[in-house]
C-alpha positions in Angstrom: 83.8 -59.6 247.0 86.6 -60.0 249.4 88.6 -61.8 252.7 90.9 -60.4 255.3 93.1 -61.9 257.2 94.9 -60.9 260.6 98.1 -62.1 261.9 100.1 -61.7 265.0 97.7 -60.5 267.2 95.6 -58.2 265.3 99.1 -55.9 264.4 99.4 -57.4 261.0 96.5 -57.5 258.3 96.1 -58.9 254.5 92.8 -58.3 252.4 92.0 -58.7 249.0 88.7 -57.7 247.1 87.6 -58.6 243.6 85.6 -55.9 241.8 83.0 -56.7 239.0 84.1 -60.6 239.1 81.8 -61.8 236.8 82.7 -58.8 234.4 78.9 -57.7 234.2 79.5 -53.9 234.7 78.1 -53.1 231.6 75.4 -50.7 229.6 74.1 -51.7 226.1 72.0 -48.8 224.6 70.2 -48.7 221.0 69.4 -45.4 219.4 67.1 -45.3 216.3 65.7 -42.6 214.2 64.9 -41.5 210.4 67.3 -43.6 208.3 69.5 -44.7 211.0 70.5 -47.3 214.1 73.3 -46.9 216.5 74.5 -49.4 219.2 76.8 -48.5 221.9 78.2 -50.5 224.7 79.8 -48.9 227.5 82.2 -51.2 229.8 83.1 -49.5 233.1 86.2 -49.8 235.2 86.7 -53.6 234.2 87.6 -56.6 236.4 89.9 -55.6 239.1 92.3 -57.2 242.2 93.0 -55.0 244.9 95.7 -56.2 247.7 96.0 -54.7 250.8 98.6 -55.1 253.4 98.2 -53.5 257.0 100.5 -52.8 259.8 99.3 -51.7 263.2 102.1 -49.9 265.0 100.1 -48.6 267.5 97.3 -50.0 270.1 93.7 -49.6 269.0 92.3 -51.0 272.3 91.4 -49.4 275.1 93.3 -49.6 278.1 91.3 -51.2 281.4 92.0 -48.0 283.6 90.2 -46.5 280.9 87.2 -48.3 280.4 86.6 -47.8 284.8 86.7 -44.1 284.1 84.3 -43.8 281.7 80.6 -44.2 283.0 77.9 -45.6 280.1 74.9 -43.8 281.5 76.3 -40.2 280.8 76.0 -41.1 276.8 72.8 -42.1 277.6 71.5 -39.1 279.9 71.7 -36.1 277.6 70.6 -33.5 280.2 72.8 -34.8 283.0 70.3 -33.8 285.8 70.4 -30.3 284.6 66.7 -28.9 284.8 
């Protein structure tokens, strides 16, 4: 489970994520022969808190000149009229 956050304008971003929250990460296993019984419980990794904190220094969108320049059908047209 986890939440992020972004602050001042998209530069800035805080997440968190809980793993195994209910601590059921688990195996139980029961081995039995001749004469014997073993039981052994294997717990993995554990509860754990992870913090993130994120700083954009750069711009991630696209400028408008851009987005003119680039025409949407040529992903779409594979052979680009080439037969």
């Amino acid at each position: 489970m986890g939440i992020r956050k972004t602050f001042m304008n998209r530069k800035f971003t805080v997440s968190m994520n809980i793993r195994d929250l209910l601590n059921s990460d688990h195996d139980n296993q029961t081995t039995k022969g001749v004469g014997f019984t073993q039981t052994t419980s294997s717990y993995f990794h554990g509860r754990m808190l992870g913090l993130t904190l994120s700083y954009n220094f750069g711009n991630t969108k696209p400028k408008p000149a851009d987005m003119k320049k680039k025409d949407p059908s040529q992903d779409m047209n594979m052979d680009n009229g080439n037969d």
